[in-house]
N, C-alpha and C positions, 0 to 999 in steps of 0.2 A: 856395255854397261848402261843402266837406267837407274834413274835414280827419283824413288817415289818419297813426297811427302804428304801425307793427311792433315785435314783440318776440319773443325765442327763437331768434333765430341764436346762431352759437357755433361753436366745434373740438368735431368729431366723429370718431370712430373709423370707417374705411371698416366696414361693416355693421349701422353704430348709425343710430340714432333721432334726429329733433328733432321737434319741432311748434314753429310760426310762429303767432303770431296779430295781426291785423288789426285795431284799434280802430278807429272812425269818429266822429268828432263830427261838428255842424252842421248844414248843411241833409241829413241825412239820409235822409229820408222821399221822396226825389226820385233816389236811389240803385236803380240797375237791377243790371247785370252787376256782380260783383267778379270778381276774378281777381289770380295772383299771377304774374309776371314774374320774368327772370334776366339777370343780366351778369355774362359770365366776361370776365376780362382780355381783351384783345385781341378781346372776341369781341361781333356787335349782342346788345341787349339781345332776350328771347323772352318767348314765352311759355311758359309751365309747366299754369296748369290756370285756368280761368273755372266759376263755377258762376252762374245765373242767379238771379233774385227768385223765379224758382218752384220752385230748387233741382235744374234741367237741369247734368250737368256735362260738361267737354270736360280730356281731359288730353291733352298732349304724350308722342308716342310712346315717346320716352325716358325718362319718368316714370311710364305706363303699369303700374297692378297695383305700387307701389312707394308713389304718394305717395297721398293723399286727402284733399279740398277741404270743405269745411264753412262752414257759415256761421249766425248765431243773428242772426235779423233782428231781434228783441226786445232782445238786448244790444247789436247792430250789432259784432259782433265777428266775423270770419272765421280760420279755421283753416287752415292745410297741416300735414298730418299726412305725415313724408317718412319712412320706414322705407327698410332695404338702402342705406344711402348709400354713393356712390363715388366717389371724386376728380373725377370730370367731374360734379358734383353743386356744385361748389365758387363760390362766385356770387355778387355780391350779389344779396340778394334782394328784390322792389319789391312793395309790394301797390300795388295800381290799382282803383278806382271809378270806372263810367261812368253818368253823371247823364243822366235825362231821356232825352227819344224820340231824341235828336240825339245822344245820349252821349257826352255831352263827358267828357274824359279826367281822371282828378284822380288824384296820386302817392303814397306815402308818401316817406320817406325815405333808408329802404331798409335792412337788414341782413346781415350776410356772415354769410355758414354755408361754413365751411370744415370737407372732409374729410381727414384724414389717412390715407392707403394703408399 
């Protein structure tokens, strides 16, 4: 069992800045992929950006050259660093760890980062 909490959403100015971070308790040491997810109203949840155990990352086109993924395996803490935000940026936002070779799915809670145009 792992257990994530997010922190750092918020109201933002279309152009401004936030950083997200990802706390992990629990098992861990048995933590492969992280990555951070979105759900706009009306709309499936996505993904945003995965960064691996050996620090490989993948972002979402739309996010692309804007946001950046981070992760401190020692503190188990993970970072989205989201600069140029824009109302379609507007989301809750989910951090996700995938456990073990079979990578089972584990959530946070989630936080809204809303942009204002």
């Amino acid at each position: 069992q792992v257990r994530l909490v997010e922190s750092g959403g918020g109201l933002v100015q279309a152009g401004g800045s936030l950083r997200l971070s990802c706390a992990a308790s629990g098992n861990t040491q048995v933590i492969n992929n992280m990555g951070w997810y979105r759900q706009a109203p009306g709309k499936q949840r996505e993904l945003v950006a995965r960064i691996t155990n050996d620090g490989s990352t993948y972002f979402a086109d739309s996010v692309e050259g804007r946001f950046t993924i981070s992760r401190d395996n020692a503190r188990n803490i993970m970072y989205l660093q989201m600069d140029s935000l824009n109302a379609e940026d507007t989301a809750v936002y989910y951090c996700n760890a995938q456990l073990g070779f079979v990578l089972i799915d584990y959530w946070g809670q989630g936080t809204q980062v809303t942009v204002s145009s």
